[in-house]
mmCIF file of the C-alpha atoms, coordinates in Angstrom:
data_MODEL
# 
_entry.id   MODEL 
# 
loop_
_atom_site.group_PDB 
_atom_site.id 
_atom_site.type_symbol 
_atom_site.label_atom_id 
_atom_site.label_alt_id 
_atom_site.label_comp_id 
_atom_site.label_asym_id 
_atom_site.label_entity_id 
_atom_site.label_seq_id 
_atom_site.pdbx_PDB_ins_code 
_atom_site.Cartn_x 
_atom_site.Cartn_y 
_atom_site.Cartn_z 
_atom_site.occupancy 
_atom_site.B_iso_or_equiv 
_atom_site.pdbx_formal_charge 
_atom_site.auth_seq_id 
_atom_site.auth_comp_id 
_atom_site.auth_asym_id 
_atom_site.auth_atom_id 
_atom_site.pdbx_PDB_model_num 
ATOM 1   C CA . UNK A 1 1   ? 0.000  0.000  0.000  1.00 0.00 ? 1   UNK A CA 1 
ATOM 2   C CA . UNK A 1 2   ? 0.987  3.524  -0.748 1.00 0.00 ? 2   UNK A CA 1 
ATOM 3   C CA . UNK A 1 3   ? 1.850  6.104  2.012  1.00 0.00 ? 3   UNK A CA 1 
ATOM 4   C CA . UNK A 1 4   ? -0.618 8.605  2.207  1.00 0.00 ? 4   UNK A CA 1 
ATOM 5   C CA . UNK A 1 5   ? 0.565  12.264 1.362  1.00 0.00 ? 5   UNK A CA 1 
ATOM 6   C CA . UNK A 1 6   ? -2.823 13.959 1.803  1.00 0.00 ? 6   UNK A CA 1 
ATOM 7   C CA . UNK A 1 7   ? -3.228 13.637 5.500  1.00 0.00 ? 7   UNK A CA 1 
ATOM 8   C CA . UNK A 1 8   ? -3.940 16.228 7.877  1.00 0.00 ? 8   UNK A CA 1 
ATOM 9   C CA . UNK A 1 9   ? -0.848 15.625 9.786  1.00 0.00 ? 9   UNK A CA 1 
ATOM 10  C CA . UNK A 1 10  ? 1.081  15.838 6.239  1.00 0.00 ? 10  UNK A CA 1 
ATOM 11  C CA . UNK A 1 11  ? -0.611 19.037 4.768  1.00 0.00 ? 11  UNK A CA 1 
ATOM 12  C CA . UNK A 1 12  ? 0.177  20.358 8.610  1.00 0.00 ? 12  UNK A CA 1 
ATOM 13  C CA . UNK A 1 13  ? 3.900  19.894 8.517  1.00 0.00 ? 13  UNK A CA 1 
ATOM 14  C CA . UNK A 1 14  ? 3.845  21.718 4.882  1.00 0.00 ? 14  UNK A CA 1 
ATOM 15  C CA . UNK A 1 15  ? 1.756  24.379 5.967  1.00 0.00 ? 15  UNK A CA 1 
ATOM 16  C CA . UNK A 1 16  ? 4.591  24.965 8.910  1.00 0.00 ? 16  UNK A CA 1 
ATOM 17  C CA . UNK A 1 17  ? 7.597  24.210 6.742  1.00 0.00 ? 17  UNK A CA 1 
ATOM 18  C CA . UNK A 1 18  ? 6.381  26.884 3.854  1.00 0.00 ? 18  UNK A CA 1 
ATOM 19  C CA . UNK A 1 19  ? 5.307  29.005 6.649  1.00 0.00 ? 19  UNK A CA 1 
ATOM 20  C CA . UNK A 1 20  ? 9.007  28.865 8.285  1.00 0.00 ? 20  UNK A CA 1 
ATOM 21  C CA . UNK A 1 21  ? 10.403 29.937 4.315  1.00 0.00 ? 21  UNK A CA 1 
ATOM 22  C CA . UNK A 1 22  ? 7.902  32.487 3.981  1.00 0.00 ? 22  UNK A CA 1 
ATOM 23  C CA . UNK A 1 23  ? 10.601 35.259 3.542  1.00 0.00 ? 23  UNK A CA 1 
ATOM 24  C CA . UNK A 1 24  ? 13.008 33.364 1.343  1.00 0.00 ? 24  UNK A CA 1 
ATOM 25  C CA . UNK A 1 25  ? 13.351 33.764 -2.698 1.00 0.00 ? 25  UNK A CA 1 
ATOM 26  C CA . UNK A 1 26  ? 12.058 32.094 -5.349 1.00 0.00 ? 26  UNK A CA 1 
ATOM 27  C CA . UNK A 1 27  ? 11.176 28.304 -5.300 1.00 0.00 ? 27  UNK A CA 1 
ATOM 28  C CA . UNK A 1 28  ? 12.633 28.266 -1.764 1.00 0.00 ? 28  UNK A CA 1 
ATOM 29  C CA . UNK A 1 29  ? 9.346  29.796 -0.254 1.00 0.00 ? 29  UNK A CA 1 
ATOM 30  C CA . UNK A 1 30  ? 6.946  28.271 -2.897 1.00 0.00 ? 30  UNK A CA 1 
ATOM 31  C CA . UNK A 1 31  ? 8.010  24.683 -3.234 1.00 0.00 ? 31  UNK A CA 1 
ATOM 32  C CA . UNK A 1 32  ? 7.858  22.055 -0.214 1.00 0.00 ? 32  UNK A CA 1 
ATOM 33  C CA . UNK A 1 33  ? 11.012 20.434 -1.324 1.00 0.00 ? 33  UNK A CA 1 
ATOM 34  C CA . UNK A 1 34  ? 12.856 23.498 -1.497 1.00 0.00 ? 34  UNK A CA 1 
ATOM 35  C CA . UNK A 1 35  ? 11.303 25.127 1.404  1.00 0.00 ? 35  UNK A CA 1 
ATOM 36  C CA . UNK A 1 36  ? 12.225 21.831 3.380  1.00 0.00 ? 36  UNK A CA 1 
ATOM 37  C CA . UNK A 1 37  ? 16.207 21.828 2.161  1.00 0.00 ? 37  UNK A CA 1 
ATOM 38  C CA . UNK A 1 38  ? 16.809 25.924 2.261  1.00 0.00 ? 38  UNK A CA 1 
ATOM 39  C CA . UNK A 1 39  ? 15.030 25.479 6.095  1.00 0.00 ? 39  UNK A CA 1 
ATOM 40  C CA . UNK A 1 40  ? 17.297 23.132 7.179  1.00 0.00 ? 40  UNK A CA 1 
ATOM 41  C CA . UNK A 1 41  ? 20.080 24.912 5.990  1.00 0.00 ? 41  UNK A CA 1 
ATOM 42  C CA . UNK A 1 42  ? 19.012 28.026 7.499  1.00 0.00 ? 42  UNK A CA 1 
ATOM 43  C CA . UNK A 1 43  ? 18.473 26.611 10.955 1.00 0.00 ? 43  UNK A CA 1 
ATOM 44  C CA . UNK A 1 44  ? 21.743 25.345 10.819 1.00 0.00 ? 44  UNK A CA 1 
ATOM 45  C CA . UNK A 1 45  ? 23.989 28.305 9.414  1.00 0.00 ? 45  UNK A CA 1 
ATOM 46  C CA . UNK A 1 46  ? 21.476 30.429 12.250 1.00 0.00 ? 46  UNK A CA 1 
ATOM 47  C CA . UNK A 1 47  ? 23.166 27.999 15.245 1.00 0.00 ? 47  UNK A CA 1 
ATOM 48  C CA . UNK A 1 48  ? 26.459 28.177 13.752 1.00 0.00 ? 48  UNK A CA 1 
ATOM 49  C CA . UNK A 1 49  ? 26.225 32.030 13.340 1.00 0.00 ? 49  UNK A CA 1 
ATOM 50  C CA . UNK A 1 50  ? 24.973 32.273 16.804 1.00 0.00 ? 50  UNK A CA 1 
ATOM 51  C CA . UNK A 1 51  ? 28.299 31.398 18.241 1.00 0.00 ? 51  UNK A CA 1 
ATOM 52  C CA . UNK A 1 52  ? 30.443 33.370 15.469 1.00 0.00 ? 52  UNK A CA 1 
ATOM 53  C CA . UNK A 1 53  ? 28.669 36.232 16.489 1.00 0.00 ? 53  UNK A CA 1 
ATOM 54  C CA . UNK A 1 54  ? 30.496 36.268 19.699 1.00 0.00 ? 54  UNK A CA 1 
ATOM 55  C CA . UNK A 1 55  ? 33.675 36.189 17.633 1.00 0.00 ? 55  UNK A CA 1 
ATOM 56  C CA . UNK A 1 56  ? 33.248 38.923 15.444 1.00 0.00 ? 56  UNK A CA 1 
ATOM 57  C CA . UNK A 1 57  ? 32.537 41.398 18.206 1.00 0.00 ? 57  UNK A CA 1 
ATOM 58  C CA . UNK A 1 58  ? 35.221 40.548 20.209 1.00 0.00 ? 58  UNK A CA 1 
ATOM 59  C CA . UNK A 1 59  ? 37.478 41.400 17.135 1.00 0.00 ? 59  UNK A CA 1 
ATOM 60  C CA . UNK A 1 60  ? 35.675 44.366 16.064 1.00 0.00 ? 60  UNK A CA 1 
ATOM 61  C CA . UNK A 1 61  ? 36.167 45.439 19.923 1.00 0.00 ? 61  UNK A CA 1 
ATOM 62  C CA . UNK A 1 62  ? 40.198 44.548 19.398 1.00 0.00 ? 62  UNK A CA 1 
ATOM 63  C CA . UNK A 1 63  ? 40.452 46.428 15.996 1.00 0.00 ? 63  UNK A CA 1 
ATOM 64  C CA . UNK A 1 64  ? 38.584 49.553 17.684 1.00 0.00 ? 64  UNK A CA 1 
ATOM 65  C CA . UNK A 1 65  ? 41.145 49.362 21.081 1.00 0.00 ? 65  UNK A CA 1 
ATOM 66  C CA . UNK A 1 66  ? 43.997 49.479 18.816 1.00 0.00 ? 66  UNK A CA 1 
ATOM 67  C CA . UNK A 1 67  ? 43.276 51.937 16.336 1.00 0.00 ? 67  UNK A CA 1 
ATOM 68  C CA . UNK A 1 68  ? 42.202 54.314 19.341 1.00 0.00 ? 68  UNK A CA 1 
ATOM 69  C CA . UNK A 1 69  ? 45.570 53.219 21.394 1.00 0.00 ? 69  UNK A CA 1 
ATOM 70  C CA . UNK A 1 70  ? 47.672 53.675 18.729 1.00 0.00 ? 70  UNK A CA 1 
ATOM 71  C CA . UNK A 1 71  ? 46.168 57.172 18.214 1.00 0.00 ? 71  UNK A CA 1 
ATOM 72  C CA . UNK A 1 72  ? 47.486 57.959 21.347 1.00 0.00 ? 72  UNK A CA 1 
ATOM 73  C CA . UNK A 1 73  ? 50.929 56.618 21.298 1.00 0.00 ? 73  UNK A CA 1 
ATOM 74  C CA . UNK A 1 74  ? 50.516 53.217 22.783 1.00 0.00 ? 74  UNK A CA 1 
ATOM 75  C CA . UNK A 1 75  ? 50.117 49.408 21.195 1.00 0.00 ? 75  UNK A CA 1 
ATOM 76  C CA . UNK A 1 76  ? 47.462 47.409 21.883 1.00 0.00 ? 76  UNK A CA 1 
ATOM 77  C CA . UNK A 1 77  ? 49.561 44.393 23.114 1.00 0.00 ? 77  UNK A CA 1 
ATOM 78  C CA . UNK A 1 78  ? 51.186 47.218 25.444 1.00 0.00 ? 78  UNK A CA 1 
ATOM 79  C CA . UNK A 1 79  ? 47.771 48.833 26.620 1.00 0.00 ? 79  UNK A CA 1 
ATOM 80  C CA . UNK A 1 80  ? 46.306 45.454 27.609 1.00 0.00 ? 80  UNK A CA 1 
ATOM 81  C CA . UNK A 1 81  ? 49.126 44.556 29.811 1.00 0.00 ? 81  UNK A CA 1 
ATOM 82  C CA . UNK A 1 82  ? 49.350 47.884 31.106 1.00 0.00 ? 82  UNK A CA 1 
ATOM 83  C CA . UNK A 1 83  ? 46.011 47.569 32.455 1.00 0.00 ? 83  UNK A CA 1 
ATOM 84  C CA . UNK A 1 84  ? 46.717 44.296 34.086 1.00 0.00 ? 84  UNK A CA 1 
ATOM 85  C CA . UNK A 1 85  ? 49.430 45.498 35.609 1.00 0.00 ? 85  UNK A CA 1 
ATOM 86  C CA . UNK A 1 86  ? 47.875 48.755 37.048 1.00 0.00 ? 86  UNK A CA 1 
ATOM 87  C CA . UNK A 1 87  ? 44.672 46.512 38.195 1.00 0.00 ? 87  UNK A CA 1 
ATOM 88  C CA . UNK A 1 88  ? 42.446 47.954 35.918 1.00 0.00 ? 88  UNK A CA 1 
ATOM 89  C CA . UNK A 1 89  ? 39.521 45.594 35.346 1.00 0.00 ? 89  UNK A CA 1 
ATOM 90  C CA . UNK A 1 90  ? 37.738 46.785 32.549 1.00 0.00 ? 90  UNK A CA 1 
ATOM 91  C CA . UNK A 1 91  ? 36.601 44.427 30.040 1.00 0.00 ? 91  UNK A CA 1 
ATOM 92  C CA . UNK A 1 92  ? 37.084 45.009 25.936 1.00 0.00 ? 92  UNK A CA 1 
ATOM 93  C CA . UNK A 1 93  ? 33.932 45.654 25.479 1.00 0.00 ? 93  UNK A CA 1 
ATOM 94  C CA . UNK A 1 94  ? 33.221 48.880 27.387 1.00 0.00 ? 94  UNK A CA 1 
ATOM 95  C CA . UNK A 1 95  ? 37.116 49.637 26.638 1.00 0.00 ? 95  UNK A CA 1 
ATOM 96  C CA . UNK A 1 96  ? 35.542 49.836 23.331 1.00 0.00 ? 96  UNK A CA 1 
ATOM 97  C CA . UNK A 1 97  ? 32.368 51.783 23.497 1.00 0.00 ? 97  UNK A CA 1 
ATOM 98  C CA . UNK A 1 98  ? 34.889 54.613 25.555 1.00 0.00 ? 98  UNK A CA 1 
ATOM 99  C CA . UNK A 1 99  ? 37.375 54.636 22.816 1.00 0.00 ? 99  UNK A CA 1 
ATOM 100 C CA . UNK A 1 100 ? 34.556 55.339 20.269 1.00 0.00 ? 100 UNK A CA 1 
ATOM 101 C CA . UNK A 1 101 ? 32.068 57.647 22.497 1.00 0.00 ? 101 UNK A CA 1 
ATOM 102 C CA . UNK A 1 102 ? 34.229 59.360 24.650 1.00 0.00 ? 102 UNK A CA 1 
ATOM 103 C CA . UNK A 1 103 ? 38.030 59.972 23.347 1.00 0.00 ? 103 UNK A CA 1 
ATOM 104 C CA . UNK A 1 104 ? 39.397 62.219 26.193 1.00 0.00 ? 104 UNK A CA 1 
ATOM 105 C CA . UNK A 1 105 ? 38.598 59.238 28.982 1.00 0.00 ? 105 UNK A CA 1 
ATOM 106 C CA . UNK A 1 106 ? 40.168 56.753 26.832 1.00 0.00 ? 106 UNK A CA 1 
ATOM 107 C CA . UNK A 1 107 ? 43.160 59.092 26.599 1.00 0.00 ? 107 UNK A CA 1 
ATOM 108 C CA . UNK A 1 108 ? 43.307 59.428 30.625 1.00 0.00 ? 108 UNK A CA 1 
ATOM 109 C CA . UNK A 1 109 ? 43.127 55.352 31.022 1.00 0.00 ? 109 UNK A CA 1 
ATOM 110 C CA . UNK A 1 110 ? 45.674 55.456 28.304 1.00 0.00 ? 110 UNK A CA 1 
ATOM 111 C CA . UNK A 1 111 ? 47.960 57.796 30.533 1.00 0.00 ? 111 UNK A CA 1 
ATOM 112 C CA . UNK A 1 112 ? 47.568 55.885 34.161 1.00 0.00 ? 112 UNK A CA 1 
ATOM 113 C CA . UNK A 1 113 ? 48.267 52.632 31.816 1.00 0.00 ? 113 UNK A CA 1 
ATOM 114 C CA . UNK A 1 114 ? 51.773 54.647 30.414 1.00 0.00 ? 114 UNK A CA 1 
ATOM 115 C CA . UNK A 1 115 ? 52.432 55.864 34.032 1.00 0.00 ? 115 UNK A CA 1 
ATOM 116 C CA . UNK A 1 116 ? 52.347 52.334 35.350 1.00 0.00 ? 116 UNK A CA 1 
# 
């Protein structure tokens, strides 16, 4: 006997799947097949992107130390283990947001890293 494919619990599961593609292009958000293969491969690139995420930021926080650091004389190698030295504890994130909003503090951390 043939499987069904025109069960409730079938139509269901494609109403859900196309609903899940709704925003993609094309046969991807038309197409059950499609839908099924460019959802899977969404959900997955979605977890793996999750945790790359984290990644990027914390380089885009490096790049932005540096470039301000360097603007003021200093490495960022050097102004990282200046701060540990001087007990600083101030994590690259907001060492970040203060080298982009608000120069003239970054410059004073920059100077209590250089006298230490």
């Amino acid at each position: 006997m043939a499987r069904a494919t025109t069960g409730r619990i079938h139509q269901k599961r494609r109403r859900r799947i196309l609903k899940e593609a709704k925003g993609f292009r094309g046969s991807r958000s038309k197409l059950y097949r499609t839908a099924k293969d460019a959802r899977r491969r969404a959900l997955q690139n979605s977890y793996k992107h999750r945790r790359m995420k984290k990644r990027d930021f914390r380089t885009l926080w490096i790049m932005r130390i540096n470039a301000a650091s360097r603007a003021c004389g200093l490495s960022y190698s050097r102004l990282i283990s200046g701060l540990k030295t001087s007990n600083v504890d101030i994590n690259r994130k907001m060492l970040a947001e203060i080298a982009v909003s608000d120069m003239d503090s970054f410059r004073k951390i920059v100077e209590k890293v250089k006298a230490a």
